[in-house]
C-alpha positions, 0 to 999 in steps of 0.5 A: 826534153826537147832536141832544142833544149838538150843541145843547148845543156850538151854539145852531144849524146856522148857528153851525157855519158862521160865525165867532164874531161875538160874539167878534170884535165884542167885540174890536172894540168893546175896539179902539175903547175903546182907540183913540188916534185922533183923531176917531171916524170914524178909530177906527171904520175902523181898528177893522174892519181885525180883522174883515178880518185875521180872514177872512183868517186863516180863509183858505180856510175863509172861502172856502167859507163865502163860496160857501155863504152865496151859494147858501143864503138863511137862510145869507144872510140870517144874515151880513145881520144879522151886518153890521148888528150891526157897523154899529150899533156903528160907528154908536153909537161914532160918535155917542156921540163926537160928542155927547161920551157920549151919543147923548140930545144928538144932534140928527136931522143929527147922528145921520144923519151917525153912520149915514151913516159907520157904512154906509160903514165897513161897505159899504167893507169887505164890499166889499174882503172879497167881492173878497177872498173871490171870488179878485180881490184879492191884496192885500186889507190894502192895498184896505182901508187904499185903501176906508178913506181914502176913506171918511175924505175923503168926510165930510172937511169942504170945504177952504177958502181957508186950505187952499189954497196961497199966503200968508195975512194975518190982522190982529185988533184988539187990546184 
């Protein structure tokens, strides 16, 4: 195989190596347009459940790719800016429903908040993804759906005593 005809079929050495992130982004992205969840937070980590189930499809490839990016930096540093193009879309879509369709409407907490969710979303699967891909984990679909409920309760709001056992009396005035 010509140097000619290689570049022609890939844009570089490291396309060989990993899957094709731009394709499965838009697959998450169409999973997030399309999702009936109820807040964004959820959508977003149902939404990386494909990019697990696609790892794993993988198998054993995914494995040895794994134990190359971990011994060559560039390799390294390219799966690096593969996840923080999934974490802005996580974070866009967040904040583009929480603002109701457009990010311009967010103030500073509210954008962090979208950011804080983003990073957790990402952190929580590559997590449940590297114990998957080191051999310790025989159940990686279950850790996720474990990592992503925590994920959840971390920006649940705080209970209240409405949430709490017991009977509750409200009285309103009429008129």
């Amino acid at each position: 195989l010509g140097r000619a005809t290689f570049f022609r079929h890939y844009r570089s050495k490291e396309d060989v190596i990993f899957p094709d992130h731009d394709r499965l982004l838009e697959r998450v992205r169409e999973r997030l347009s399309s999702t009936a969840h109820g807040t964004a937070l959820a959508a977003a980590c149902d939404a990386v459940r494909l990019v697990l189930l696609h790892y794993l499809d993988e198998g054993d490839l995914a494995r040895r790719r794994y134990a190359l990016t971990s011994t060559v930096s560039a390799l390294r540093d390219r799966e690096i800016v593969s996840v923080a193009r999934y974490q802005r879309l996580f974070r866009e879509y967040i904040a583009e429903r929480t603002a109701g369709g457009g990010t311009a409407d967010l103030d500073v907490s509210a954008a962090l908040r979208a950011e804080l969710m983003a990073a957790a979303v990402a952190s929580a699967h590559n997590h449940v993804l590297r114990r998957w891909l080191r051999g310790d984990s025989s159940d990686p679909v279950r850790e996720l759906d474990a990592a992503m409920s925590q994920v959840i309760a971390l920006f649940a709001p705080p209970a209240t005593a409405l949430d709490s056992e017991g009977t509750t009396v409200l009285a309103f005035r009429t008129g």
